[in-house]
C-alpha positions in Angstrom: 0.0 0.0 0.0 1.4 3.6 -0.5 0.5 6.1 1.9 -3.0 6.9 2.7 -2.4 10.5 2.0 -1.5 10.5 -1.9 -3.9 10.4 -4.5 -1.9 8.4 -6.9 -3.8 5.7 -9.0 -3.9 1.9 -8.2 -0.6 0.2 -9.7 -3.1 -2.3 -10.6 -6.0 -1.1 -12.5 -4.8 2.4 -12.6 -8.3 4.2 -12.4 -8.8 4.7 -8.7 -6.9 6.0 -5.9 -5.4 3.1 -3.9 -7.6 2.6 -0.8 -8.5 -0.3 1.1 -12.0 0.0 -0.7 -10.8 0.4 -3.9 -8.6 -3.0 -3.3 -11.1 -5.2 -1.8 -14.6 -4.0 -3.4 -14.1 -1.9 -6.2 -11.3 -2.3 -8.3 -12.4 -4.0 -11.7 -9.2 -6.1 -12.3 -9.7 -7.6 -8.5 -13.6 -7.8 -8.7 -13.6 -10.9 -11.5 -11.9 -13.3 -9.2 -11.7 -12.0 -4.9 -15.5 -10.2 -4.8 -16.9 -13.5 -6.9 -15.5 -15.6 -4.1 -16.5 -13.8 -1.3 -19.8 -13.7 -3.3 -20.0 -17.1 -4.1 -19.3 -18.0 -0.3 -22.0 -16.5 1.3 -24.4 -17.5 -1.7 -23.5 -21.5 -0.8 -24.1 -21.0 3.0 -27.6 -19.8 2.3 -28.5 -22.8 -0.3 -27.3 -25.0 1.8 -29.5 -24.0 5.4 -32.3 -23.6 2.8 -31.8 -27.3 1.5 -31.4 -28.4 5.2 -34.2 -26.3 6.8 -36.9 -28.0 3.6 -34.9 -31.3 4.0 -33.7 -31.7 0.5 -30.1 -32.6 1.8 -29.7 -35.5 4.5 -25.5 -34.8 4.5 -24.4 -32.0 7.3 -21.0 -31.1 5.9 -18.7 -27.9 6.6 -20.0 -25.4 4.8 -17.0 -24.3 2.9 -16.9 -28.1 1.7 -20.6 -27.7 0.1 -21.4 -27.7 -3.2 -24.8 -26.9 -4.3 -26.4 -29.2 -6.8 -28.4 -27.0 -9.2 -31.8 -28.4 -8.4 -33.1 -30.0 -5.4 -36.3 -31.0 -5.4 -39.1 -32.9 -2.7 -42.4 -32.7 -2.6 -42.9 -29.5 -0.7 -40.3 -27.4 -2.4 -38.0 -26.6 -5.1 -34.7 -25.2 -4.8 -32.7 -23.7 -7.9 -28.5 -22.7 -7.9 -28.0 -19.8 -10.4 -29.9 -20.9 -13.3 -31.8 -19.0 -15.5 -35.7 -18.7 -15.2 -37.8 -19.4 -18.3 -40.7 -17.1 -19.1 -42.9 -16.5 -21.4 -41.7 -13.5 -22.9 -38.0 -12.2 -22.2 -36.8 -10.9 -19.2 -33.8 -9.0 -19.2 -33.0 -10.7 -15.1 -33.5 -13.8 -15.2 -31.3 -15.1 -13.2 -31.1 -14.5 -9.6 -28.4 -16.5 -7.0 -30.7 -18.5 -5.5 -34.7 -19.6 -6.5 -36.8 -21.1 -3.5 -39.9 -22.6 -3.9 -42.8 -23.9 -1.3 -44.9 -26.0 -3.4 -48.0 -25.9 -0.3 -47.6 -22.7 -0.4 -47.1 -21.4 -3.7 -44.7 -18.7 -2.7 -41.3 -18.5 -4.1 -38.2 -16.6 -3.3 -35.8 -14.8 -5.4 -32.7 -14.5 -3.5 -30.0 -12.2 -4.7 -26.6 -11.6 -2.8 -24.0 -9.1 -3.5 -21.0 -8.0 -1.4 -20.4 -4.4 -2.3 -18.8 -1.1 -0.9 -19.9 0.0 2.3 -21.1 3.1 0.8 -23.3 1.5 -2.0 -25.1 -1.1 0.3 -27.9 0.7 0.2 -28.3 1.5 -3.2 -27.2 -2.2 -3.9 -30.3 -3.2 -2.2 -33.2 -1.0 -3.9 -30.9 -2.4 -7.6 -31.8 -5.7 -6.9 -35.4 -5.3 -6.1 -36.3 -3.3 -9.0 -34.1 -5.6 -11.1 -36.0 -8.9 -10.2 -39.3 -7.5 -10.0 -40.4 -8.4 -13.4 -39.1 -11.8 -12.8 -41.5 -12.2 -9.7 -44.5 -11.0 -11.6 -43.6 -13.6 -14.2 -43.4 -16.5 -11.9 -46.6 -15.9 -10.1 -48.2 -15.9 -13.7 -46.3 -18.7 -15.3 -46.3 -20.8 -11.9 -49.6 -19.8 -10.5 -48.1 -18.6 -7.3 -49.5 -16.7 -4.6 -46.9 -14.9 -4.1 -43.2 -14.0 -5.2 -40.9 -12.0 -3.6 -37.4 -10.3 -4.6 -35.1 -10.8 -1.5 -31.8 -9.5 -1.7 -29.0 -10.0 0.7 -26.2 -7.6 0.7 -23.1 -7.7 2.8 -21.1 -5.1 3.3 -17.6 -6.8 1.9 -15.8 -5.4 5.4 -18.1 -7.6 7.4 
């Protein structure tokens, strides 16, 4: 790190000033491998208490051992790992982290993480609604849900 005190670019990408949260959030050359781990990370912990909690997996194992399958499926729910979402007519987001479905309830969840800069969590959060909005609408029509809703998680990448 250079001194906290110059505003000389980023040896690395050199478009930013070289901050911490340049480094560990922001930086484009950094982002396509480091913030897709840490992304990736957080998404498996959450698919795998969802396939626990609806008892589509039998197998505890460490979490940073598990690997989620890209469909599990029982009779009371579905559970889909980043695929793609077929509608009827095109949707420009279509593909959100995580898809949960309760088949006695006909609700599903479209679960979206991201791991951003501290100072665009919230902004990361109203993105992903209004991104994945459509999507819900679809799925309620093409599914015949009661109910679909856009839940995003966002961690601050510091946490």
């Amino acid at each position: 790190m250079k001194q906290p005190d110059t505003d000389e670019p980023f040896r690395r990408c050199v478009k930013e000033s070289e901050t911490i949260q340049h480094i560990t959030a922001a930086c484009e050359q950094l982002a396509a491998t480091e913030c897709v781990k840490r992304h990736d990370g957080l998404a498996k912990i959450i698919h795998q208490k969802l396939a626990e909690a609806a008892e589509l997996i039998e197998d505890k194992i460490p979490y940073y051992k598990y690997t989620p399958a890209n469909v599990l499926e029982n009779e009371n729910f579905k559970l889909y790992w980043n695929r793609s979402v077929l509608t009827d007519k095109t949707i420009p987001f279509n593909r959100p982290d995580i898809t949960f479905v309760n088949k006695r309830t006909k609700n599903s969840c479209l679960i979206d993480i991201a791991v951003p800069n501290t100072h665009n969590v919230a902004k990361t959060i109203t993105d992903k609604q209004n991104k994945y909005q459509e999507l819900a609408n679809g799925i309620c029509a093409m599914w015949k849900q009661k109910a679909a809703q856009v839940i995003p998680i966002v961690r601050d990448h510091r946490v």
